[in-house]
mmCIF entry with sequence, helices, sheets and N, C-alpha, C, O atoms, coordinates in Angstrom:
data_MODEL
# 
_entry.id   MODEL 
# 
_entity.id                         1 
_entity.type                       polymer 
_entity.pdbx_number_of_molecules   1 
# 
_entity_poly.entity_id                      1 
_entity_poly.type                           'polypeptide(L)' 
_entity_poly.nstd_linkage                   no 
_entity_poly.nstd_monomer                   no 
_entity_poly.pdbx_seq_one_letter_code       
;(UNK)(UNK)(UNK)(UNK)(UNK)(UNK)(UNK)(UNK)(UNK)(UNK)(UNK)(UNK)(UNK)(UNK)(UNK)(UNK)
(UNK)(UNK)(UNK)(UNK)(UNK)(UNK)(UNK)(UNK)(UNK)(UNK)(UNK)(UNK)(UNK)(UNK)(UNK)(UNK)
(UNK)(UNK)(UNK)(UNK)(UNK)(UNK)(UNK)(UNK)(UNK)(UNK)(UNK)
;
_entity_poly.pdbx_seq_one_letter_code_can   XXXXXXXXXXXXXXXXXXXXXXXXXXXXXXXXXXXXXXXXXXX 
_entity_poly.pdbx_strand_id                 A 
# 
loop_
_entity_poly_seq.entity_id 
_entity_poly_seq.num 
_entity_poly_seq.mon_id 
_entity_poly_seq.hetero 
1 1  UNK n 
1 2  UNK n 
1 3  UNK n 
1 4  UNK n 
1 5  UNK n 
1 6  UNK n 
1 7  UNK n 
1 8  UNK n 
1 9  UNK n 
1 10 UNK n 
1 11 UNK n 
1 12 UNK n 
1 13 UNK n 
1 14 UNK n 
1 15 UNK n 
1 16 UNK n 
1 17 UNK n 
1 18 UNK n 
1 19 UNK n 
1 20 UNK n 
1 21 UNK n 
1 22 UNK n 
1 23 UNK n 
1 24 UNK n 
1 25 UNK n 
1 26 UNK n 
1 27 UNK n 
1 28 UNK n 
1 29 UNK n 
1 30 UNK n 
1 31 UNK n 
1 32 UNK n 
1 33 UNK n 
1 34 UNK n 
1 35 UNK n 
1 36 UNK n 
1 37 UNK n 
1 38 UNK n 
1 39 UNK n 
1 40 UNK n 
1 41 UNK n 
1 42 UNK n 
1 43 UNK n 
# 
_struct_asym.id          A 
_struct_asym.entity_id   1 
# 
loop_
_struct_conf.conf_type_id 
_struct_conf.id 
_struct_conf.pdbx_PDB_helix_id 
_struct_conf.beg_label_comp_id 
_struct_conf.beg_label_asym_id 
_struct_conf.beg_label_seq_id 
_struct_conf.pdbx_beg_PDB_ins_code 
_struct_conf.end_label_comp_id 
_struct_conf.end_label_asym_id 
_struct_conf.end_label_seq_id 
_struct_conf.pdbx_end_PDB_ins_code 
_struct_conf.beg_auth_comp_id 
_struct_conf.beg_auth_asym_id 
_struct_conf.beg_auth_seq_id 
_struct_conf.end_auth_comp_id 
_struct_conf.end_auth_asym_id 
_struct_conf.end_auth_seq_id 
_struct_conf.pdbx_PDB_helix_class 
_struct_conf.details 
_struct_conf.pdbx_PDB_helix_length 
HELX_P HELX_P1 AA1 UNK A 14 ? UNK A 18 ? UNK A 14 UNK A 18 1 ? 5 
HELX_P HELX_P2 AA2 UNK A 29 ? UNK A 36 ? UNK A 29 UNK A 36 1 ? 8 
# 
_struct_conf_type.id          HELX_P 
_struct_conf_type.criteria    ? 
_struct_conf_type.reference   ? 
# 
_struct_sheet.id               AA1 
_struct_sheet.type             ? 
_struct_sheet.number_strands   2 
_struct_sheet.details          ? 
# 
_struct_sheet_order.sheet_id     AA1 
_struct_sheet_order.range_id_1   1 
_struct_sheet_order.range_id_2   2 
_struct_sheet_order.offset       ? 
_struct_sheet_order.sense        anti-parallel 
# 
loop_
_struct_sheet_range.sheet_id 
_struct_sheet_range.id 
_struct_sheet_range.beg_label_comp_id 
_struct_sheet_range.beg_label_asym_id 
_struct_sheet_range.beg_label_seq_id 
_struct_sheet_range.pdbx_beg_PDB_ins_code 
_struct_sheet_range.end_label_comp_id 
_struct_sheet_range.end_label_asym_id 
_struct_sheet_range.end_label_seq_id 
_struct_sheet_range.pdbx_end_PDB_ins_code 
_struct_sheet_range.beg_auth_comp_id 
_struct_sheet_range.beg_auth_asym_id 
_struct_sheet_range.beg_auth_seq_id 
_struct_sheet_range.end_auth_comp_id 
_struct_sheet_range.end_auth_asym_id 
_struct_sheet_range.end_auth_seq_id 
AA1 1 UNK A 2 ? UNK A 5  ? UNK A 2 UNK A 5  
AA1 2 UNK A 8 ? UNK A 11 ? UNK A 8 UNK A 11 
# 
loop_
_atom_site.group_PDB 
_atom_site.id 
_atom_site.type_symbol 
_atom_site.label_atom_id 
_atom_site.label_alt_id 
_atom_site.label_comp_id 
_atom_site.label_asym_id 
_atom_site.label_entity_id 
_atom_site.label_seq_id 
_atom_site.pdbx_PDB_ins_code 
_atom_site.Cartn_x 
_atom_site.Cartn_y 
_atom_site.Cartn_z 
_atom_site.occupancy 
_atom_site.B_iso_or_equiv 
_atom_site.pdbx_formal_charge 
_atom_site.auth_seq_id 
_atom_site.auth_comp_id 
_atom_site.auth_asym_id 
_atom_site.auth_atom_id 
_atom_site.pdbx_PDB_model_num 
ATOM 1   N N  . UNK A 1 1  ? -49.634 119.430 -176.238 1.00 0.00 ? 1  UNK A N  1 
ATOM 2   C CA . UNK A 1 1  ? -50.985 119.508 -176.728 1.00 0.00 ? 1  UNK A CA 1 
ATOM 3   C C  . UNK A 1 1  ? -51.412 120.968 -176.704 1.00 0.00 ? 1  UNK A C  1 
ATOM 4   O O  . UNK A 1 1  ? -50.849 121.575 -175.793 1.00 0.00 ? 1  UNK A O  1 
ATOM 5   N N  . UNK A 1 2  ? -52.297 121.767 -177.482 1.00 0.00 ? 2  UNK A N  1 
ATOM 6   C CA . UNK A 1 2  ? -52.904 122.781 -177.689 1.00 0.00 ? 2  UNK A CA 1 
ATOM 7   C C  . UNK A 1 2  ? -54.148 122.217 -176.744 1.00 0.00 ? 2  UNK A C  1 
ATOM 8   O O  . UNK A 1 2  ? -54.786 121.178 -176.576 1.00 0.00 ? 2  UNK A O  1 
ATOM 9   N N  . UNK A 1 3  ? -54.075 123.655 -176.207 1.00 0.00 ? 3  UNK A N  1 
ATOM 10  C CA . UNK A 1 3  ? -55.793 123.590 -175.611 1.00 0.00 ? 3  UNK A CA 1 
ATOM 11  C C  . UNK A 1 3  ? -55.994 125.345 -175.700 1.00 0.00 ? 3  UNK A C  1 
ATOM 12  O O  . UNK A 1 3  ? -55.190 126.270 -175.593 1.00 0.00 ? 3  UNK A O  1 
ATOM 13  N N  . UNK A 1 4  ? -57.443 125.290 -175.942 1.00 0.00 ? 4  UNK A N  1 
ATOM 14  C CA . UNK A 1 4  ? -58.236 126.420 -176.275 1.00 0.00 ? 4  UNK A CA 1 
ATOM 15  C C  . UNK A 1 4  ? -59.266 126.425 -174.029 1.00 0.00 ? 4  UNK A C  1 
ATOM 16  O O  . UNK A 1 4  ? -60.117 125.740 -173.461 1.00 0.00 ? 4  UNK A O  1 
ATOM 17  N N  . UNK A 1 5  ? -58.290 127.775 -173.625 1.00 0.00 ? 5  UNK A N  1 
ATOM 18  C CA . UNK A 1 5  ? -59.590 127.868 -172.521 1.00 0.00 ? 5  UNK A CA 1 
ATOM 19  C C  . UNK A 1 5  ? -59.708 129.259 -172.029 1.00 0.00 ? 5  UNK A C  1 
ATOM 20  O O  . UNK A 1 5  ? -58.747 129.694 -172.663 1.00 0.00 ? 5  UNK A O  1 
ATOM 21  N N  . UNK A 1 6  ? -60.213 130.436 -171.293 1.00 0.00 ? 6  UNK A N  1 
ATOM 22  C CA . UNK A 1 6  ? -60.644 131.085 -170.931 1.00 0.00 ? 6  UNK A CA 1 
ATOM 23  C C  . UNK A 1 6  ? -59.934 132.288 -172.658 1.00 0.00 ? 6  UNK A C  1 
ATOM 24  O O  . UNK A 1 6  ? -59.265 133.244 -172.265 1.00 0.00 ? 6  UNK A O  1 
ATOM 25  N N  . UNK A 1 7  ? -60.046 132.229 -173.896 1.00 0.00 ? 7  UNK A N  1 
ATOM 26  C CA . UNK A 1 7  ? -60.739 132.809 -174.830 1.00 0.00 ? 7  UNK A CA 1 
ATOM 27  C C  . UNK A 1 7  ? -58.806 132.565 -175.115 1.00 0.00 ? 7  UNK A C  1 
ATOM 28  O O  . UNK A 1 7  ? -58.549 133.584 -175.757 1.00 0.00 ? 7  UNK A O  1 
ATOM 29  N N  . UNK A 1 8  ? -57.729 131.943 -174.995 1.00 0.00 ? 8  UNK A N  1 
ATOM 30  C CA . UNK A 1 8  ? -56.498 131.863 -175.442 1.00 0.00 ? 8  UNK A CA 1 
ATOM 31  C C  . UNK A 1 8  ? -56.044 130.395 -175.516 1.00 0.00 ? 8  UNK A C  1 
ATOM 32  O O  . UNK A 1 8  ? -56.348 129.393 -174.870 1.00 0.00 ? 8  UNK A O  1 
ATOM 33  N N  . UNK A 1 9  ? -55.267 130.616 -176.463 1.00 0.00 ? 9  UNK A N  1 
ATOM 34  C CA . UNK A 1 9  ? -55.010 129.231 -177.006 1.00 0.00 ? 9  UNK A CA 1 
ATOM 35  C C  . UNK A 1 9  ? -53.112 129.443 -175.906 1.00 0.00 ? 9  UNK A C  1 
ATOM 36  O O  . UNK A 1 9  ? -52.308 130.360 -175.739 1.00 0.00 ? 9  UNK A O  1 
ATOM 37  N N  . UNK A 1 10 ? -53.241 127.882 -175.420 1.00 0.00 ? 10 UNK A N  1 
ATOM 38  C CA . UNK A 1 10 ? -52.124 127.705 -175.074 1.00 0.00 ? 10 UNK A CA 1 
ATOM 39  C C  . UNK A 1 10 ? -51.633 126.411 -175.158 1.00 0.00 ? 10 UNK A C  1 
ATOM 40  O O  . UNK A 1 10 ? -52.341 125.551 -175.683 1.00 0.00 ? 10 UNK A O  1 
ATOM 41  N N  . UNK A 1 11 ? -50.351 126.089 -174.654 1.00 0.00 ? 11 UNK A N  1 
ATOM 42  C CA . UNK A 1 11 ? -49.962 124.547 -174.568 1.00 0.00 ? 11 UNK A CA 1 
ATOM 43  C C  . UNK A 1 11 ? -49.434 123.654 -173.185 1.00 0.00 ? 11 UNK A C  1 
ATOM 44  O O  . UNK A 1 11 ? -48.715 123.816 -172.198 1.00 0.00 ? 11 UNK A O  1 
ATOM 45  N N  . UNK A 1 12 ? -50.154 122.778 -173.710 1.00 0.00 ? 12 UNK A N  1 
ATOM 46  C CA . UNK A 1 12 ? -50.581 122.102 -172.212 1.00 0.00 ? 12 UNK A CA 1 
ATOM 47  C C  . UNK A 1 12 ? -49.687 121.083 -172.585 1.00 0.00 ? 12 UNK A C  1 
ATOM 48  O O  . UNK A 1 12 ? -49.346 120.846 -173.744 1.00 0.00 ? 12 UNK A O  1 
ATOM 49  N N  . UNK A 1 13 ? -49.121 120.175 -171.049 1.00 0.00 ? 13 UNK A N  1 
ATOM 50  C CA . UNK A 1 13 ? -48.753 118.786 -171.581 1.00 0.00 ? 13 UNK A CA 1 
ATOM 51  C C  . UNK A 1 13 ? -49.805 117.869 -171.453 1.00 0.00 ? 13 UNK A C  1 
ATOM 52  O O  . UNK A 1 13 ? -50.850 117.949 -170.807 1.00 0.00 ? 13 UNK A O  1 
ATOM 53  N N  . UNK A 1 14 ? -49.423 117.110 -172.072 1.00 0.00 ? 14 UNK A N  1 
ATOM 54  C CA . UNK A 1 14 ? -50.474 116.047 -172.527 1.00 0.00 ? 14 UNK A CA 1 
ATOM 55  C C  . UNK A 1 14 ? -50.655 115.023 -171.285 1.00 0.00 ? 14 UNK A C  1 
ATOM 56  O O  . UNK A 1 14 ? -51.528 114.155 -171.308 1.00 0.00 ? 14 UNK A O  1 
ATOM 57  N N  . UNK A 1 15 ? -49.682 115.207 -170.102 1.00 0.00 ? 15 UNK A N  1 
ATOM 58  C CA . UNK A 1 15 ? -50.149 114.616 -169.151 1.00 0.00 ? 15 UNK A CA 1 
ATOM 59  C C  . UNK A 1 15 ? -51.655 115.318 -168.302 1.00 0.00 ? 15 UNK A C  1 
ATOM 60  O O  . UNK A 1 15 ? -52.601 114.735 -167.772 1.00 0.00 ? 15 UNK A O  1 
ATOM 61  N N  . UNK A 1 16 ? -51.437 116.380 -168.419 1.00 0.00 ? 16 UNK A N  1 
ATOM 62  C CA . UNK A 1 16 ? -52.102 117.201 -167.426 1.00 0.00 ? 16 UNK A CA 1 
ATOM 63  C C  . UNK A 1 16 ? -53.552 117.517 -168.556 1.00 0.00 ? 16 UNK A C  1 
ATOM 64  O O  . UNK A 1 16 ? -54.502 118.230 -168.234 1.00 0.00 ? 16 UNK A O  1 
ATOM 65  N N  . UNK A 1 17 ? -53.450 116.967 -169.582 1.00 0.00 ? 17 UNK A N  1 
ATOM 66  C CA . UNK A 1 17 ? -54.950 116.692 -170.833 1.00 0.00 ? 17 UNK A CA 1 
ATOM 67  C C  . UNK A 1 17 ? -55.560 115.905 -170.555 1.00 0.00 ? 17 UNK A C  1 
ATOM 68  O O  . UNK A 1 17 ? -56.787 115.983 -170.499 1.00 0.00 ? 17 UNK A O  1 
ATOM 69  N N  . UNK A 1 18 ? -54.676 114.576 -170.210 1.00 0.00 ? 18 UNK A N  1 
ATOM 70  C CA . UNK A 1 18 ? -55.710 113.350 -170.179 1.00 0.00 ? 18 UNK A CA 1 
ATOM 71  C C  . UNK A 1 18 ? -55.812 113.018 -168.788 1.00 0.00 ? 18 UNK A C  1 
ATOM 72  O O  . UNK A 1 18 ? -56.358 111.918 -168.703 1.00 0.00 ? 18 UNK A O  1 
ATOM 73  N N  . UNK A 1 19 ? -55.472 113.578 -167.435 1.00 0.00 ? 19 UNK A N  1 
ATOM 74  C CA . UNK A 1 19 ? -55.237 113.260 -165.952 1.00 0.00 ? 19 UNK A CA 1 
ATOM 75  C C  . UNK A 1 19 ? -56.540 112.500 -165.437 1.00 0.00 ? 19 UNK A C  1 
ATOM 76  O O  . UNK A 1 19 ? -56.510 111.593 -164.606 1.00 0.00 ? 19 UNK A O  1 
ATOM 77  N N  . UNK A 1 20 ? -57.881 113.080 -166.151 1.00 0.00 ? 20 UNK A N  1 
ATOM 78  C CA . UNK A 1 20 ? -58.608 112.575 -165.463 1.00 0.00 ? 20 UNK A CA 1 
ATOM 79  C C  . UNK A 1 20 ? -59.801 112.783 -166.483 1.00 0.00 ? 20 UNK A C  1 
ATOM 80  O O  . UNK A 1 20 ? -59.871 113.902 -166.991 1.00 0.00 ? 20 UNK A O  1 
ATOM 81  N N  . UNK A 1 21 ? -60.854 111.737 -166.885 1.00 0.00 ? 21 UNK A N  1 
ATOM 82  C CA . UNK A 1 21 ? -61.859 111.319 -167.607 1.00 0.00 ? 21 UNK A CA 1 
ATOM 83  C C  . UNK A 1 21 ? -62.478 113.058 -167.503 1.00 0.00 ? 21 UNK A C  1 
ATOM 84  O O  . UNK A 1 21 ? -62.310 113.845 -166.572 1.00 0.00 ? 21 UNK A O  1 
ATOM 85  N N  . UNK A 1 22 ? -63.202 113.271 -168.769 1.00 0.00 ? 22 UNK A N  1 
ATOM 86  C CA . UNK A 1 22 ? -64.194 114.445 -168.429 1.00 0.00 ? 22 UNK A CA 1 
ATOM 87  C C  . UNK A 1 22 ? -65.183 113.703 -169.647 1.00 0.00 ? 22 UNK A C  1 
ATOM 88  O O  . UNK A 1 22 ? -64.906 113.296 -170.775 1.00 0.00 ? 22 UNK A O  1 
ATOM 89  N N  . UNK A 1 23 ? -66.598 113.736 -168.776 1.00 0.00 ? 23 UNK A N  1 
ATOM 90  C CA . UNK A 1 23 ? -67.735 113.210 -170.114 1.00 0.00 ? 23 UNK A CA 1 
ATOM 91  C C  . UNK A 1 23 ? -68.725 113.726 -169.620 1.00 0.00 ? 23 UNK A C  1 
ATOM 92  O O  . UNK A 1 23 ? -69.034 114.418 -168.650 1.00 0.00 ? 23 UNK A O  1 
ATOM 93  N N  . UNK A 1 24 ? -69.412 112.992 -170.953 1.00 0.00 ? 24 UNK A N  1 
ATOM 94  C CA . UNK A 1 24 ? -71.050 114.647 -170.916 1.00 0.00 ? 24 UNK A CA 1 
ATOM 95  C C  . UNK A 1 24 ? -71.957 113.483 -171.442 1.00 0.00 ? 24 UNK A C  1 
ATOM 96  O O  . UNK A 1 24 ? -71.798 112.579 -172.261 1.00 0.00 ? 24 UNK A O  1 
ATOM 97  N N  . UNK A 1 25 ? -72.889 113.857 -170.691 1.00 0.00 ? 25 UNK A N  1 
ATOM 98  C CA . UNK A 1 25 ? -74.245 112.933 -171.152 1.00 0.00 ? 25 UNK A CA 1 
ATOM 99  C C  . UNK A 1 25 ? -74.250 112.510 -172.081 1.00 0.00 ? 25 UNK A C  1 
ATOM 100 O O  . UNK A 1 25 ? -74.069 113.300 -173.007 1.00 0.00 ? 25 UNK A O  1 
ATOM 101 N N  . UNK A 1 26 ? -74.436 111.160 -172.406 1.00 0.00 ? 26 UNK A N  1 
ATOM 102 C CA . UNK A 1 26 ? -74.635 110.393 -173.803 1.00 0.00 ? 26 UNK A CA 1 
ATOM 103 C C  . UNK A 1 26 ? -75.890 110.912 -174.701 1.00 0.00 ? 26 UNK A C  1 
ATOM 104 O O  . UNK A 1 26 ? -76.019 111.135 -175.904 1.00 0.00 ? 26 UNK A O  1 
ATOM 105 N N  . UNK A 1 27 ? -76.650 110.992 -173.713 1.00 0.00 ? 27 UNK A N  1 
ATOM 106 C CA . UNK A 1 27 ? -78.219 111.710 -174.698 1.00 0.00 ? 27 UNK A CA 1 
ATOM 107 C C  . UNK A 1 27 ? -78.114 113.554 -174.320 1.00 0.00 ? 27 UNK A C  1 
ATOM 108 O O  . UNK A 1 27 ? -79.076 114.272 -174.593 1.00 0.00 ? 27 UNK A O  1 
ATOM 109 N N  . UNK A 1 28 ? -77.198 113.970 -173.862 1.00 0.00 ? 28 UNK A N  1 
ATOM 110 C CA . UNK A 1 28 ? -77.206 115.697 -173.543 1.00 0.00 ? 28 UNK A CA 1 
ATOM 111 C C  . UNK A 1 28 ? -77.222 116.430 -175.225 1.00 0.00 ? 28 UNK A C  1 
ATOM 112 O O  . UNK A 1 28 ? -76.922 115.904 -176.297 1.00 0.00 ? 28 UNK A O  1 
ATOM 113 N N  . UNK A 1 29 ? -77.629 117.628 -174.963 1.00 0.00 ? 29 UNK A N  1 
ATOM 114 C CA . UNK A 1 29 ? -77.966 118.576 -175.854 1.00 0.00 ? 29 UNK A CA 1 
ATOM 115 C C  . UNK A 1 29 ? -76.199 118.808 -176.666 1.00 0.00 ? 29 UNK A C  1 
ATOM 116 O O  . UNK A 1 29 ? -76.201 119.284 -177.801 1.00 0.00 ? 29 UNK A O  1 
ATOM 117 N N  . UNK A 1 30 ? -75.428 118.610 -176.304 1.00 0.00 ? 30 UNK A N  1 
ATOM 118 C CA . UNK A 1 30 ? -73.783 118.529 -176.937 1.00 0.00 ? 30 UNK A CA 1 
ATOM 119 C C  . UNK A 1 30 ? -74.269 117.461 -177.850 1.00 0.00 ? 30 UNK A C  1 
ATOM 120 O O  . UNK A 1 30 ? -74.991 117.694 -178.818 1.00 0.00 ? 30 UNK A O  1 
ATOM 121 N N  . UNK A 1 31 ? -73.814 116.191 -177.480 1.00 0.00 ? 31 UNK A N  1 
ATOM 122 C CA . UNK A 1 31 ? -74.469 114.719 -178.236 1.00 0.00 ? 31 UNK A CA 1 
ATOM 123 C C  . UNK A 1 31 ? -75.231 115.052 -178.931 1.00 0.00 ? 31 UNK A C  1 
ATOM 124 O O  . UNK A 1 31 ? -74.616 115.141 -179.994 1.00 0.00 ? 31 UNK A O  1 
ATOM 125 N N  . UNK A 1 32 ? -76.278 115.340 -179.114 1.00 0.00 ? 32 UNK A N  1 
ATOM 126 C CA . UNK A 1 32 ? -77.236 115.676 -180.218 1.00 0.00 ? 32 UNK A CA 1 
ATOM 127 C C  . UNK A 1 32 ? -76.994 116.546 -180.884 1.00 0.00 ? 32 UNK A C  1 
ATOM 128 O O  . UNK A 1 32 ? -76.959 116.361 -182.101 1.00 0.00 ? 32 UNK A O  1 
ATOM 129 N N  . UNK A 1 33 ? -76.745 117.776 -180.354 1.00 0.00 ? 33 UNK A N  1 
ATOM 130 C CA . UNK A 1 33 ? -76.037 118.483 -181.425 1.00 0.00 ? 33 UNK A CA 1 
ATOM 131 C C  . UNK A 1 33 ? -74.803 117.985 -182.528 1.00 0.00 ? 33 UNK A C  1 
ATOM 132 O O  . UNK A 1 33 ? -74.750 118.274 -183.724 1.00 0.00 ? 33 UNK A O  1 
ATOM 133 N N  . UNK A 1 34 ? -74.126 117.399 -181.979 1.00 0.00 ? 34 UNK A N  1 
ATOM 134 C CA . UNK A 1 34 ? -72.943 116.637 -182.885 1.00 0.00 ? 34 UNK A CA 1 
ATOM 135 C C  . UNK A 1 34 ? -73.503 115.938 -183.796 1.00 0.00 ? 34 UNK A C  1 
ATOM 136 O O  . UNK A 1 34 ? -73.186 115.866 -184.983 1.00 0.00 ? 34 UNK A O  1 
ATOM 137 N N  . UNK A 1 35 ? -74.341 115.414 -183.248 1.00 0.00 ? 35 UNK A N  1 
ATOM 138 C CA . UNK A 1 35 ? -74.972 113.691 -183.809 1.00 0.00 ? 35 UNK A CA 1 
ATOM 139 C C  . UNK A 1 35 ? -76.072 114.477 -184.949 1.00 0.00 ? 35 UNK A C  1 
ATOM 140 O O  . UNK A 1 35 ? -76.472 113.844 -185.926 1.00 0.00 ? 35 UNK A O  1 
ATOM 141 N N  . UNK A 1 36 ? -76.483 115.850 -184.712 1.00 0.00 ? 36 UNK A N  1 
ATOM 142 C CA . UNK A 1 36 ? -77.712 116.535 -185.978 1.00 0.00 ? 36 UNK A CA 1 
ATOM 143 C C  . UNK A 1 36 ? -76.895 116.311 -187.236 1.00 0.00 ? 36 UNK A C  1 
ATOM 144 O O  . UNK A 1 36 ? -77.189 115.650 -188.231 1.00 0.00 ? 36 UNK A O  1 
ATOM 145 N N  . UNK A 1 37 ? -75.381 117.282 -186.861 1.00 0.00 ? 37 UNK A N  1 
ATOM 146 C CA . UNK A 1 37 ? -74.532 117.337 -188.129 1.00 0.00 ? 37 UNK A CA 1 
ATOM 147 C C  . UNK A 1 37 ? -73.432 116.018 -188.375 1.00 0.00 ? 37 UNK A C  1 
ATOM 148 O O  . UNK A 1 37 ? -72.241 116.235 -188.598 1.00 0.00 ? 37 UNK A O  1 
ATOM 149 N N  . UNK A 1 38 ? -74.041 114.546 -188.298 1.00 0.00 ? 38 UNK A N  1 
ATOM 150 C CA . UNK A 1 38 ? -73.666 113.734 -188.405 1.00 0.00 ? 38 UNK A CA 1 
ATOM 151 C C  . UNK A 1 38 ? -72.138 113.140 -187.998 1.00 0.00 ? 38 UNK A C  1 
ATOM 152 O O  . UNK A 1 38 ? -71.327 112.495 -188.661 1.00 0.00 ? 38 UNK A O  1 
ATOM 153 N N  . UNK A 1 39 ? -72.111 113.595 -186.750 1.00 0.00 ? 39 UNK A N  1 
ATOM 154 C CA . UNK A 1 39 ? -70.661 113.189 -186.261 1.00 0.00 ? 39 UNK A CA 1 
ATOM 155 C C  . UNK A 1 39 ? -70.912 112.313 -185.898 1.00 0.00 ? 39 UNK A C  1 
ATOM 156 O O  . UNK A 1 39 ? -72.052 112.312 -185.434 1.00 0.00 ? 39 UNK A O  1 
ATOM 157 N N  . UNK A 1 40 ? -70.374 111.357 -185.832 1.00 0.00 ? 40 UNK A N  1 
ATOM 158 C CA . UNK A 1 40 ? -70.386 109.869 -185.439 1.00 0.00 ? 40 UNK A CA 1 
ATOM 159 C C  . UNK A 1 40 ? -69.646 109.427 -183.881 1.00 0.00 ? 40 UNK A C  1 
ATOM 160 O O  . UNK A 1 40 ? -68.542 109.896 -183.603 1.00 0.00 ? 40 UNK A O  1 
ATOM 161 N N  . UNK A 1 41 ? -70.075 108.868 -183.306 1.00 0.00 ? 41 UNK A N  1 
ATOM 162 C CA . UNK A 1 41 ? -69.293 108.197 -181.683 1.00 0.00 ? 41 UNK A CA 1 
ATOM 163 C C  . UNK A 1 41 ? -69.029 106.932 -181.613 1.00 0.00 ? 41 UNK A C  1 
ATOM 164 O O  . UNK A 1 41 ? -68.668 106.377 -180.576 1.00 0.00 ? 41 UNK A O  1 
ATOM 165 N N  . UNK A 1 42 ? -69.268 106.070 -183.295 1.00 0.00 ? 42 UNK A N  1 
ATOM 166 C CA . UNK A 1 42 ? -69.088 104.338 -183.275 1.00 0.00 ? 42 UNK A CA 1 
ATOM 167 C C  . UNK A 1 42 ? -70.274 103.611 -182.790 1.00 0.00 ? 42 UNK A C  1 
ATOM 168 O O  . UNK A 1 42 ? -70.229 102.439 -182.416 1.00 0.00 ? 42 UNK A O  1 
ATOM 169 N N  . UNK A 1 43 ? -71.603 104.524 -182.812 1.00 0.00 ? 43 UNK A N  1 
ATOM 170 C CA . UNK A 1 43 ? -72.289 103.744 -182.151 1.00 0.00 ? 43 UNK A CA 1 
ATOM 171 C C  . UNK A 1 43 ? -73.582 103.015 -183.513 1.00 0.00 ? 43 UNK A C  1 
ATOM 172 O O  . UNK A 1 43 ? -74.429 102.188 -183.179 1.00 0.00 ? 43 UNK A O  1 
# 
């Protein structure tokens, strides 16, 4: 897997991507921002 973090793109395995849940407020300022320019979450 590619991951983008401290300003370089590198490659990660995909175990060590998905190891552990990361989530962000359902109503947080991210979410809404997405959701202005119509990205969708299935909801």
């Amino acid at each position: 897997m590619v991951s983008y973090q401290n300003n370089q793109v590198r490659h990660v395995p995909i175990v060590e991507a998905v190891n552990r849940l990361r989530l962000v407020p359902p109503n947080g300022e991210m979410v809404q921002t997405a959701r202005d320019v119509e990205i969708s979450f299935g909801d």
